[in-house]
Backbone as numpy.savetxt, mean C-alpha at the origin, in Angstrom:
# Nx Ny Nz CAx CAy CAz Cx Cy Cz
-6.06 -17.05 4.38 -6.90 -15.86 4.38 -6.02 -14.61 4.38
-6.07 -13.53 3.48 -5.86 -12.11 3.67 -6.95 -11.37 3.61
-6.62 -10.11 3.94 -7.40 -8.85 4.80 -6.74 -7.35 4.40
-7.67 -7.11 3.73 -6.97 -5.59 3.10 -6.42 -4.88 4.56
-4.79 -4.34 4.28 -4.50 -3.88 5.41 -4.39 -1.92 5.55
-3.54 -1.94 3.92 -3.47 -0.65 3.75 -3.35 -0.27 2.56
-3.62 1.26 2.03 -3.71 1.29 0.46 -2.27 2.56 0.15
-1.72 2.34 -0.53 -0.27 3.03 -0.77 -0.11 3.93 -1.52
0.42 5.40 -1.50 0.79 6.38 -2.57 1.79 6.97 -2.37
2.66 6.02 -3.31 4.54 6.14 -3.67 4.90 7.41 -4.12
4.83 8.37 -3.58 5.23 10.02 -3.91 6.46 9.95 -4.15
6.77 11.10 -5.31 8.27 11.68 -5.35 9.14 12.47 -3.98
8.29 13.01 -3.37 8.55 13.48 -2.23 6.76 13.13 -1.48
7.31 13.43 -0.24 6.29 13.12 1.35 5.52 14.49 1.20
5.73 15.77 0.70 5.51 16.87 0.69 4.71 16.95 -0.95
5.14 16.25 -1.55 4.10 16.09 -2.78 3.07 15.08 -2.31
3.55 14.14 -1.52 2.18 13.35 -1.48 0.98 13.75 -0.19
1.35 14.15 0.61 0.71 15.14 1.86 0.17 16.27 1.41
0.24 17.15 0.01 -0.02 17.92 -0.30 -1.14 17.55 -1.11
-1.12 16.17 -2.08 -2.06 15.80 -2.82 -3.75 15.05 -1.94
-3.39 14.68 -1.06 -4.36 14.13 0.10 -5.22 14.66 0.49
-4.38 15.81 0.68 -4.97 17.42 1.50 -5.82 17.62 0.82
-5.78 18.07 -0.80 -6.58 18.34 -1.78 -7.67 17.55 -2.05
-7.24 15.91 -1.90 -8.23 15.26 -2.31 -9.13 15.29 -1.24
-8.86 14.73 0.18 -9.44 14.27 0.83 -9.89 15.40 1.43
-8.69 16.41 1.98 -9.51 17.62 3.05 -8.96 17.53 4.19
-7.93 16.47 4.46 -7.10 16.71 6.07 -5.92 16.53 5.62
-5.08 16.65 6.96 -3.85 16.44 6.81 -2.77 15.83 7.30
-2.39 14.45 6.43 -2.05 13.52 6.59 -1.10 13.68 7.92
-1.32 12.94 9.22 -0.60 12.40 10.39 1.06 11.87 9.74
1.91 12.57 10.42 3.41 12.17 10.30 3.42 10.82 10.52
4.26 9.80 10.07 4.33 8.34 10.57 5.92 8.21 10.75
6.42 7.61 10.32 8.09 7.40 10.74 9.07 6.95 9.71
10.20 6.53 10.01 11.09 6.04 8.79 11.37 4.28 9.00
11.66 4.09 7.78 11.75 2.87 7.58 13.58 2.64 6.94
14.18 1.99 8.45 15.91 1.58 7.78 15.97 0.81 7.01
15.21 -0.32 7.05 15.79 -0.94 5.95 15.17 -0.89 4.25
14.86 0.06 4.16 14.40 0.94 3.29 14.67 1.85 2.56
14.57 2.54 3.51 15.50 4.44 3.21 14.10 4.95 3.13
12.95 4.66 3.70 11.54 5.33 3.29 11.03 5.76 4.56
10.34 6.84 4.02 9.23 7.78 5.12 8.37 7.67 4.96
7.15 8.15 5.81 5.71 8.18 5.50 5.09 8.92 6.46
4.08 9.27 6.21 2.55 9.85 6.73 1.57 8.57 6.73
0.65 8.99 7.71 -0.18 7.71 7.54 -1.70 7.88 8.12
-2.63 7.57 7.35 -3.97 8.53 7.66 -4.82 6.94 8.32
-5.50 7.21 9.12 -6.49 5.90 9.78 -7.74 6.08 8.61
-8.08 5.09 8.12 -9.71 5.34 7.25 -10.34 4.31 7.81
-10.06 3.23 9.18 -11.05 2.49 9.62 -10.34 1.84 10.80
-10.86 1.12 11.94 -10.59 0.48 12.77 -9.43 -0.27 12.50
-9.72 -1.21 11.25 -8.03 -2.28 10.91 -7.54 -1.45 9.40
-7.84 -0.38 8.55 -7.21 -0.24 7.33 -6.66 1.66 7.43
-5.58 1.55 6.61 -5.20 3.02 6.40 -4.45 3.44 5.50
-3.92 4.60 5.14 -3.99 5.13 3.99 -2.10 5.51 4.20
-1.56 4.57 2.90 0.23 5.39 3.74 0.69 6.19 2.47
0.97 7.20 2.78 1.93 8.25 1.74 3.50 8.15 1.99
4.19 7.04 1.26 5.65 7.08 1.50 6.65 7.92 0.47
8.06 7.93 0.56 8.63 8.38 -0.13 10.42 7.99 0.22
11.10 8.07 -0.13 12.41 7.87 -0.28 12.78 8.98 0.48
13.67 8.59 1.69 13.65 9.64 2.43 15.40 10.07 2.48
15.24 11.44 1.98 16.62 11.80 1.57 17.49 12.03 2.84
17.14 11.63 3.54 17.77 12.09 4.79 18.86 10.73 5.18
18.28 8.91 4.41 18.86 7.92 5.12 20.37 7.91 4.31
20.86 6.80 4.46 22.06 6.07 3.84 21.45 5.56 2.56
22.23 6.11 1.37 22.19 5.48 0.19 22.03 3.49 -0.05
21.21 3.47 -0.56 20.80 1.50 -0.58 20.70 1.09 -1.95
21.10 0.32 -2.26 21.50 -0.43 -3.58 19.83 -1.32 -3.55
19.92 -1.99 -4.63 18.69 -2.78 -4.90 17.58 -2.25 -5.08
16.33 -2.73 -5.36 15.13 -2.49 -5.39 14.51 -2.19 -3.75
13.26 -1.22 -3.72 12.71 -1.05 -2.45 11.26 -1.22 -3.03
10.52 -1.34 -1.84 9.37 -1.48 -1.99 8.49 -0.44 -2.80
7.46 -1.08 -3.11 6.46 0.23 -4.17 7.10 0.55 -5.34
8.36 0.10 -5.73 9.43 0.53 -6.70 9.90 1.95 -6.34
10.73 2.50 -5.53 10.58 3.87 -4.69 12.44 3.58 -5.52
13.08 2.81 -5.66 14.53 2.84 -6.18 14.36 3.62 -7.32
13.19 3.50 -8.00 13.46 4.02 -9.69 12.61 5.60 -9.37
13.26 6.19 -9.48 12.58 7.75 -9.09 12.25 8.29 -9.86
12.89 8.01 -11.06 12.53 8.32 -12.74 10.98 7.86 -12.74
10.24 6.55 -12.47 9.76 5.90 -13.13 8.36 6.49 -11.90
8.70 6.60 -10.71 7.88 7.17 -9.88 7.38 8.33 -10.01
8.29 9.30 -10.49 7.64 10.66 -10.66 7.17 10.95 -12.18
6.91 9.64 -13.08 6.50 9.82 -14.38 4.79 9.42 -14.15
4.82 8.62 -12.99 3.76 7.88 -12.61 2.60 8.85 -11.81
3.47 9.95 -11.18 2.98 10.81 -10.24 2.36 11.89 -11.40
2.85 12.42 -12.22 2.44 13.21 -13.10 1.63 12.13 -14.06
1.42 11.37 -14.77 0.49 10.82 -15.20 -0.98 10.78 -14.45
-0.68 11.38 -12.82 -1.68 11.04 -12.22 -2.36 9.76 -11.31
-1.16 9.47 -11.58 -1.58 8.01 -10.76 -0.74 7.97 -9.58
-1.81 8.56 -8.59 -1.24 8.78 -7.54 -1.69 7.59 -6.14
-3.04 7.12 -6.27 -2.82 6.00 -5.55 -2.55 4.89 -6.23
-1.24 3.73 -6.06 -1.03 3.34 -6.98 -0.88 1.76 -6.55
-0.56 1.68 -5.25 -0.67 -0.20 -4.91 -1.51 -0.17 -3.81
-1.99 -1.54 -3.16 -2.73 -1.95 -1.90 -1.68 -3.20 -1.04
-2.19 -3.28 0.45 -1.27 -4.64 0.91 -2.46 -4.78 1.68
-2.06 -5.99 1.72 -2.83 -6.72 2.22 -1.87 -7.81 3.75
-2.91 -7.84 4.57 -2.24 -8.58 5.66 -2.71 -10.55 6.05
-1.17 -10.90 6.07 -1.44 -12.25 6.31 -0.77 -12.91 7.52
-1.32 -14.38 8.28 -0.34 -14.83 8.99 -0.64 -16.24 8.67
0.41 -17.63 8.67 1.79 -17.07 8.72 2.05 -16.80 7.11
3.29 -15.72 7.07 3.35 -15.55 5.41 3.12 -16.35 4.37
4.13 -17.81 5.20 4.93 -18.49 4.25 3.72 -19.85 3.39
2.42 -19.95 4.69 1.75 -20.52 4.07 0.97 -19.67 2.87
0.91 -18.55 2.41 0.08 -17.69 1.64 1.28 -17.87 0.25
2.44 -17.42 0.66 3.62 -17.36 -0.32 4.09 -18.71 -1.03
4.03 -20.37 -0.34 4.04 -21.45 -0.94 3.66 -21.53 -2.34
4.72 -21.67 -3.10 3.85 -22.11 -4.52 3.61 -20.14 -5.45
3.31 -19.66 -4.62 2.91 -18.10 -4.90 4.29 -17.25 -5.22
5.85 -17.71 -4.98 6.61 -16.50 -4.61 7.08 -15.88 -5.84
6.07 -16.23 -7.40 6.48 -15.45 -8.68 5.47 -14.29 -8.56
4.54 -14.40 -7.58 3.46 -13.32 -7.55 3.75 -12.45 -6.42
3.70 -12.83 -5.24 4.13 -12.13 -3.83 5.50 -12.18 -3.57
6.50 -12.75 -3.92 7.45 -12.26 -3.55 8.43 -13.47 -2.74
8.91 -12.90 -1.68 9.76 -13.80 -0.87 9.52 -13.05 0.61
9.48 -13.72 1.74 9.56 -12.56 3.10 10.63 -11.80 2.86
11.07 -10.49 3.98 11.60 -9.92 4.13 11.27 -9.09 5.86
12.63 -8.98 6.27 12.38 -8.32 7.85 12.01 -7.29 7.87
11.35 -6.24 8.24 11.48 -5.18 8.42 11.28 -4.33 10.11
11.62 -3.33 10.51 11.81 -2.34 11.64 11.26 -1.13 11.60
11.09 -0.68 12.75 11.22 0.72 12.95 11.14 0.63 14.46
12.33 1.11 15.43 12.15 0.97 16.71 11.99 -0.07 17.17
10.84 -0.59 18.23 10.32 -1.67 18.61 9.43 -2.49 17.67
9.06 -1.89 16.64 8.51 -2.19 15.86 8.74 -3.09 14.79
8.28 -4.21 14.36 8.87 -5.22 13.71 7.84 -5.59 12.64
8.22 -6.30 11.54 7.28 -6.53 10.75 7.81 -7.59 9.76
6.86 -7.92 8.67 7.51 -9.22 7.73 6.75 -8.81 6.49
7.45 -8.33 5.72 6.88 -8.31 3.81 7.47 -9.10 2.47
6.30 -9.27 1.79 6.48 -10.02 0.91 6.99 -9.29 -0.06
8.32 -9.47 -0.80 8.88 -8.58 -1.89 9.46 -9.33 -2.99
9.49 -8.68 -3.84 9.88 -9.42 -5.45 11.16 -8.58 -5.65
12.00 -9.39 -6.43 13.43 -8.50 -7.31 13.25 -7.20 -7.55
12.18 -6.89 -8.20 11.94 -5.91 -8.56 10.86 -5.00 -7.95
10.65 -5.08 -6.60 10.50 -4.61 -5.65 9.10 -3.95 -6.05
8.25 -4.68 -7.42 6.94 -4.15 -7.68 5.78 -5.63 -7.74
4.59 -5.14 -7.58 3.47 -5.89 -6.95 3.03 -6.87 -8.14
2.16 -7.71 -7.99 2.17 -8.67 -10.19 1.18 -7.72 -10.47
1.05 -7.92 -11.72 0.02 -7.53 -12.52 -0.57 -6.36 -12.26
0.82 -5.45 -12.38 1.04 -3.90 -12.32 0.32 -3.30 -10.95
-0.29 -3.86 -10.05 -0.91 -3.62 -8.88 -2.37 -4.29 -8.68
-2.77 -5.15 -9.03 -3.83 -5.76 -9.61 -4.16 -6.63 -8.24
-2.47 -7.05 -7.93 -2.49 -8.15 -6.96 -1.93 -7.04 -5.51
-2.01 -7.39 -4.62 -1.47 -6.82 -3.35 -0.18 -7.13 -3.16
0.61 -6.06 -2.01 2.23 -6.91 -0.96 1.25 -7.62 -0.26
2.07 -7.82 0.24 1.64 -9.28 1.55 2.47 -8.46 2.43
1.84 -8.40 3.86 2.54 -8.28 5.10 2.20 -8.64 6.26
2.70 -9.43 7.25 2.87 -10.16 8.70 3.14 -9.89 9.37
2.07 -9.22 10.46 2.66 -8.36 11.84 2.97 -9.01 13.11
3.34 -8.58 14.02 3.11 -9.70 14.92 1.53 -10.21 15.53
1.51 -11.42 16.03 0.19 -11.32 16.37 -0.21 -10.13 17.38
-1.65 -10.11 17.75 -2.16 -8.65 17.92 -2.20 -7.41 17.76
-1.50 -7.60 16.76 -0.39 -5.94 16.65 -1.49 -5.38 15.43
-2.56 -4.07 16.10 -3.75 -2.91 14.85 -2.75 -2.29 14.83
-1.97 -1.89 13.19 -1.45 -0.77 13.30 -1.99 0.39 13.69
-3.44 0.46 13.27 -4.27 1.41 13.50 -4.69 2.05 15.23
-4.27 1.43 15.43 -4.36 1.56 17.19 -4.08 2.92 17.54
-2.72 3.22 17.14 -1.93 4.52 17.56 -2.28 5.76 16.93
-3.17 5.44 15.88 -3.56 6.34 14.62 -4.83 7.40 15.09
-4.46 8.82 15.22 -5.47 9.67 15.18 -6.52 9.42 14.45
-8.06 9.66 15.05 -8.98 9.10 13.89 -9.91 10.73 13.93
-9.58 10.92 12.50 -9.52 12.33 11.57 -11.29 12.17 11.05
-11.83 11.42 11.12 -13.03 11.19 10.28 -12.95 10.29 9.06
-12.37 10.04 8.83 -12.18 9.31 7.23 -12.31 7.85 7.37
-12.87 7.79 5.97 -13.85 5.84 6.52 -13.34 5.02 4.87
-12.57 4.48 4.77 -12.65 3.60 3.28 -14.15 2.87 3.01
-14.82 3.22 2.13 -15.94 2.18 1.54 -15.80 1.94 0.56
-14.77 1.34 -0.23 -14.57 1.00 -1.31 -13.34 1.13 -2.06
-12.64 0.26 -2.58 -11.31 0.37 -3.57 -12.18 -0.78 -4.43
-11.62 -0.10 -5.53 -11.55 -0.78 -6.74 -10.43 -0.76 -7.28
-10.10 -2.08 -7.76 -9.21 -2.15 -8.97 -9.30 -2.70 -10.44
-9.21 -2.02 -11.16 -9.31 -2.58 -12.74 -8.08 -2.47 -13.24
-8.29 -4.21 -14.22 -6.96 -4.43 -14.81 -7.81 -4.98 -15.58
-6.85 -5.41 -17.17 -7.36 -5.80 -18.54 -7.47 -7.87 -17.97
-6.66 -8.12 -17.26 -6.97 -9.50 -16.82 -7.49 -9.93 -15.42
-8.67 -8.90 -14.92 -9.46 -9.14 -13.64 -9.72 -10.23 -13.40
-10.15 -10.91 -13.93 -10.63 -12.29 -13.98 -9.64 -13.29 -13.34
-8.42 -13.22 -13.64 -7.25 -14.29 -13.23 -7.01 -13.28 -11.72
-6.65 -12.38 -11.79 -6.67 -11.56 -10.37 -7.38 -11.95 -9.42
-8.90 -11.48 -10.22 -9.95 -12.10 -9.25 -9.50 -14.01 -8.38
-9.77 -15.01 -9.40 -8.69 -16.28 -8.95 -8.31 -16.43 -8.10
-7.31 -15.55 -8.09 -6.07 -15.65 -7.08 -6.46 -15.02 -5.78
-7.14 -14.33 -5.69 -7.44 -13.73 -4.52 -8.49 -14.55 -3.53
-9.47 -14.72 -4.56 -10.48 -15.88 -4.13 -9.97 -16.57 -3.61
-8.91 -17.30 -4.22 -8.13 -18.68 -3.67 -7.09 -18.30 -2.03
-7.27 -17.10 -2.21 -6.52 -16.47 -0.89 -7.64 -16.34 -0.07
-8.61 -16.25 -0.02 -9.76 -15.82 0.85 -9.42 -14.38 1.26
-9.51 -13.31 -0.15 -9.46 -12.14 0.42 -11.21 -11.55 1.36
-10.74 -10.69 2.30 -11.35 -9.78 2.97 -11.44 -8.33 3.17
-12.26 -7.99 3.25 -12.29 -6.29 2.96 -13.50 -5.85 1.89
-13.13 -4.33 1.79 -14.46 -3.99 0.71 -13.57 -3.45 -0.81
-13.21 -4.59 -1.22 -12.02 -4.71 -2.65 -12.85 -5.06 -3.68
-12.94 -4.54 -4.64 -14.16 -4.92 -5.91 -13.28 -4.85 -6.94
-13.12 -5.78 -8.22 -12.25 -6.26 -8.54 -12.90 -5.94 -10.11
-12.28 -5.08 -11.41 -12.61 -4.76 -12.41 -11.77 -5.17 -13.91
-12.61 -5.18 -14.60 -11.88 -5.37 -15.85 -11.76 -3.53 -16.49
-10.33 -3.71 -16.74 -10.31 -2.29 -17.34 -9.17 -2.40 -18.57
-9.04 -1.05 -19.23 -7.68 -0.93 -20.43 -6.39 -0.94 -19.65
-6.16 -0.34 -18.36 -4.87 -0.67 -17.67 -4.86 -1.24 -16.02
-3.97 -1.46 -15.85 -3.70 -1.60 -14.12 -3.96 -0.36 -13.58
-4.69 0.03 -12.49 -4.84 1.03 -11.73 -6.21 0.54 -10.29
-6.04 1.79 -9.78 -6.75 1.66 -8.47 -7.76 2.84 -8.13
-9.00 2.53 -7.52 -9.42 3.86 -6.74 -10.08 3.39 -5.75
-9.85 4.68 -4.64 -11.05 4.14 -3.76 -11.79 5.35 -3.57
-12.94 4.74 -2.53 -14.03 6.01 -2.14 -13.66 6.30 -0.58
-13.60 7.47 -0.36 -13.56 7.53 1.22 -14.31 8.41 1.73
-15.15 8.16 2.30 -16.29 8.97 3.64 -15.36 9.74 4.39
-15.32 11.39 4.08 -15.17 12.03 4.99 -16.12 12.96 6.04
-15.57 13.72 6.69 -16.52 14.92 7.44 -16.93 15.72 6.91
-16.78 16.25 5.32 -17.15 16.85 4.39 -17.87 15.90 2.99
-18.22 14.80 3.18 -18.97 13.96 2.00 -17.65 12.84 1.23
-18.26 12.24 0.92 -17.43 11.21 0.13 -16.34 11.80 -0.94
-15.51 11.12 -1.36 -14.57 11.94 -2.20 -13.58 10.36 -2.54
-12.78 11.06 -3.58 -12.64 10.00 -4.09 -10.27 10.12 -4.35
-9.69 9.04 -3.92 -8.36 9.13 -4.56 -8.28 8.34 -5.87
């Protein structure tokens, strides 16, 4: 079984993507922290009891890192072509335990584990070579917290409610599949479209609105 955990927008900068939120949504995105083994920052908005909204970015402040990072945040070229195209919410993750039974058989789609930190804070994600999601975002990361651990717990709650992501891709159908076969959970509606992309709806204190 997975469980939509959080929905992602890979900014060129934290200050472009906190700025775009603002606009869409109407608040302003809660600071969140850095990620070492990464080199990434974020903001991070609560839209429900277990799901939330993260604005990361490559945070110029860490140690230079070789390889691929998550969201594809290594290729900055390819991120800020993506950001101006407009496609600003651009992947989802989804949460599982234990990984490795979800990843069996799966690791050309999800990836391989990986450790991750911040502080006391510990975590486990599913990542590929190329540090991007299958079927251009169609499919989710995978991530493994410890047991009991709501990220959402610590999270100011601003008003904002997710009722809906959609995703359309030209091969929904096999997406769809795979997810089924995962026993996804959440309110994820699954589309046939001309490309990979995402939206959702979110209930604010000012009316619904849309990323």
């Amino acid at each position: 079984m997975i469980r939509l955990d959080h929905l992602v927008i890979p900014a060129p900068s934290l200050e472009d993507g906190v700025a775009y939120v603002k606009e869409a949504l109407g608040v302003d995105v809660p600071a969140g922290g850095k990620h070492p083994t990464m080199g990434t920052h974020n903001h991070v908005l609560r839209l429900g009891p277990d799901v939330y909204l993260e604005v990361i970015a490559v945070d110029p402040d860490a140690p230079r890192r070789d390889g691929a990072r998550w969201f594809g945040l290594h290729d900055q070229e390819t991120t800020r072509r993506l950001w101006d195209e407009g496609r600003r919410l651009a992947y989802w993750v989804a949460s599982t335990s234990p990984m490795e039974q979800v990843l069996k058989g799966r690791e050309a789609l999800f990836g391989v584990p990986s450790e991750h930190y911040r502080g006391e804070s510990h975590w486990r994600f599913g990542l590929r070579p190329d540090g991007l999601p299958a079927m251009g975002g169609a499919l989710p990361y995978l991530i493994e917290r410890p047991e009991g651990t709501v990220r959402t717990a610590a999270m100011p709650d601003l008003g904002c409610r997710l009722t809906r992501l959609v995703v359309e891709h030209p091969e929904a159908e096999r997406a769809r599949a795979t997810l089924a076969a995962l026993t996804l959970l959440g309110p994820v509606e699954l589309r046939e479209g001309k490309a990979a992309r995402i939206w959702a709806e979110v209930a604010t204190v000012t009316g619904v609105r849309t990323l």
